[in-house]
C-alpha positions as CSV (number, residue, x, y, z in Angstrom):
1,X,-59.7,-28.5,17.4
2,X,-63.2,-27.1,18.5
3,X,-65.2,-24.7,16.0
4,X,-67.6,-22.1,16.5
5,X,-71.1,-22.9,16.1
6,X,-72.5,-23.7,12.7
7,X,-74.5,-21.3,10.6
8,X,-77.7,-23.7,11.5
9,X,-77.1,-23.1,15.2
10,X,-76.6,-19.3,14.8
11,X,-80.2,-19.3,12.4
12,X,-81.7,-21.7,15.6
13,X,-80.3,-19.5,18.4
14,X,-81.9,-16.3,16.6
15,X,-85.1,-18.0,15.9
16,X,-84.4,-18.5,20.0
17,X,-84.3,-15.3,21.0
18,X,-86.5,-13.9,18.6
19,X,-89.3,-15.9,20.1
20,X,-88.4,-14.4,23.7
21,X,-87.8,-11.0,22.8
22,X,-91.4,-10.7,21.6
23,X,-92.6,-12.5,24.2
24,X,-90.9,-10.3,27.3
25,X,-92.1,-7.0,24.9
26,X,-95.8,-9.0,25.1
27,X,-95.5,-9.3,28.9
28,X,-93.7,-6.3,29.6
29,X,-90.3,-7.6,30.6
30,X,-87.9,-4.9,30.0
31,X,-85.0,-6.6,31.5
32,X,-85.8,-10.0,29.1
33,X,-86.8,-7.6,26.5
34,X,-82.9,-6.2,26.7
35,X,-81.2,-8.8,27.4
36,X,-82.6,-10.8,24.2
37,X,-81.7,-8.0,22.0
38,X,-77.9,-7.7,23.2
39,X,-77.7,-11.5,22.6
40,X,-79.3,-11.4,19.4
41,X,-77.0,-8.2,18.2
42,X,-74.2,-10.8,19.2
43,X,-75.4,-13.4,17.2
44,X,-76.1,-11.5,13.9
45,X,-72.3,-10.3,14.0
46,X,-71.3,-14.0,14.0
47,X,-73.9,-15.1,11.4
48,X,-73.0,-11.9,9.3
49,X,-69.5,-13.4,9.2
50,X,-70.5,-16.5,8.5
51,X,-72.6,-15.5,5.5
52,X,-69.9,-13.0,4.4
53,X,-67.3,-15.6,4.2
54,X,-69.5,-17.8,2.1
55,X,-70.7,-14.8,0.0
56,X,-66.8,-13.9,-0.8
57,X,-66.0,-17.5,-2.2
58,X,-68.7,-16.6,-5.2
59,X,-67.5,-13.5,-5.5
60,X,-70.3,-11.1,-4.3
61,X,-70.3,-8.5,-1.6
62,X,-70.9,-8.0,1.5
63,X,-74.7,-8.9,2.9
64,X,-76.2,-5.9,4.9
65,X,-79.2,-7.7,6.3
66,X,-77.5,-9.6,10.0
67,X,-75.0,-6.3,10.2
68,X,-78.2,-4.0,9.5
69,X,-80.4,-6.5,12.8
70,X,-77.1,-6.5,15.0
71,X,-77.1,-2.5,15.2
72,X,-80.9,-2.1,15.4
73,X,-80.9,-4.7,18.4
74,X,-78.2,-3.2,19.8
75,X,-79.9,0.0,19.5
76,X,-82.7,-1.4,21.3
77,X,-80.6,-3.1,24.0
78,X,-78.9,0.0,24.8
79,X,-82.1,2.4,25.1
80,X,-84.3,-0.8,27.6
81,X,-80.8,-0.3,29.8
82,X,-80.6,3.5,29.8
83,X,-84.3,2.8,31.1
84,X,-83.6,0.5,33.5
85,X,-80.1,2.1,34.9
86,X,-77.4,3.0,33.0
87,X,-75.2,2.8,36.1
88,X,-76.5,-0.8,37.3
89,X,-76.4,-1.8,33.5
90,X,-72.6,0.0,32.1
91,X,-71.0,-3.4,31.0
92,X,-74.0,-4.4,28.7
93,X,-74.5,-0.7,27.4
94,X,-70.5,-0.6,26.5
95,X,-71.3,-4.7,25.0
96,X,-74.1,-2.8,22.8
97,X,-72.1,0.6,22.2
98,X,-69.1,-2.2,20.9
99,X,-71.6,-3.9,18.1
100,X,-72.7,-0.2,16.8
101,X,-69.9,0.9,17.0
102,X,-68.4,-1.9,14.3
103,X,-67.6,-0.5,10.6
104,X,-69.7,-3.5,8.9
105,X,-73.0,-2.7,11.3
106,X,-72.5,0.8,10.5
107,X,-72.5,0.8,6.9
108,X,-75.9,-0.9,7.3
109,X,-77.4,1.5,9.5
110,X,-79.5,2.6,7.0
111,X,-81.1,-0.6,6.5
112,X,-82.1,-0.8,10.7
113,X,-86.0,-0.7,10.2
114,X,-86.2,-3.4,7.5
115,X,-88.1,-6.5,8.9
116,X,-85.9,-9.8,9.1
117,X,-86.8,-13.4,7.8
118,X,-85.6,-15.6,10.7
119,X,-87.0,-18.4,8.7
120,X,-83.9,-18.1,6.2
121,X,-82.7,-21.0,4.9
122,X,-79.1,-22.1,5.5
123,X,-77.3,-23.5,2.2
């Protein structure tokens, strides 16, 4: 029975995307730019999981840090597709509207401007 991916290829695929976001922002890419940030928003939701499950097994609560990156890159995503079209763009505005609008990214809202360490180590 297939899995998921690991919580190593979730950490690599964010280091990924991390790399091109700041790259297409560099060159002016908005499109890139966006498209990065949606995948990324993705990506912290599933590693936020991940670390969540692992977090309940010793008994401590919920991490804020992946939920707090998945709404701020979904914020980001959403506001390069306004720019670009919101009518050309509607699926991956309603894909972005879908992560902020999740309970878990929204209790971490407030936590949206802290930097990330996407050099985290995976136990």
């Amino acid at each position: 029975m297939p899995r998921g991916p690991s919580e190593q290829d979730l950490k690599d695929s964010l280091q990924i995307y991390s790399m091109q976001k700041e790259q297409c922002m560099k060159s002016g890419d908005k499109l890139g730019q966006a498209e990065a940030a949606l995948a990324m928003s993705n990506i912290h939701v599933m590693a936020g999981k991940m670390e969540d499950w692992r977090r309940v097994q010793n008994f401590l609560p919920m991490a804020k840090m992946h939920s707090a990156m998945a709404g701020a890159n979904a914020e980001t995503a959403q506001a390069l597709y306004s720019e670009l079209g919101a009518e050309k763009y509607s699926e991956q505005l309603k894909a972005a509207q879908q992560v902020l609008d999740m309970e878990r990214v929204q209790m971490a809202a407030a936590f949206r401007g802290a930097k990330f360490d996407y050099d985290y180590a995976v136990c």
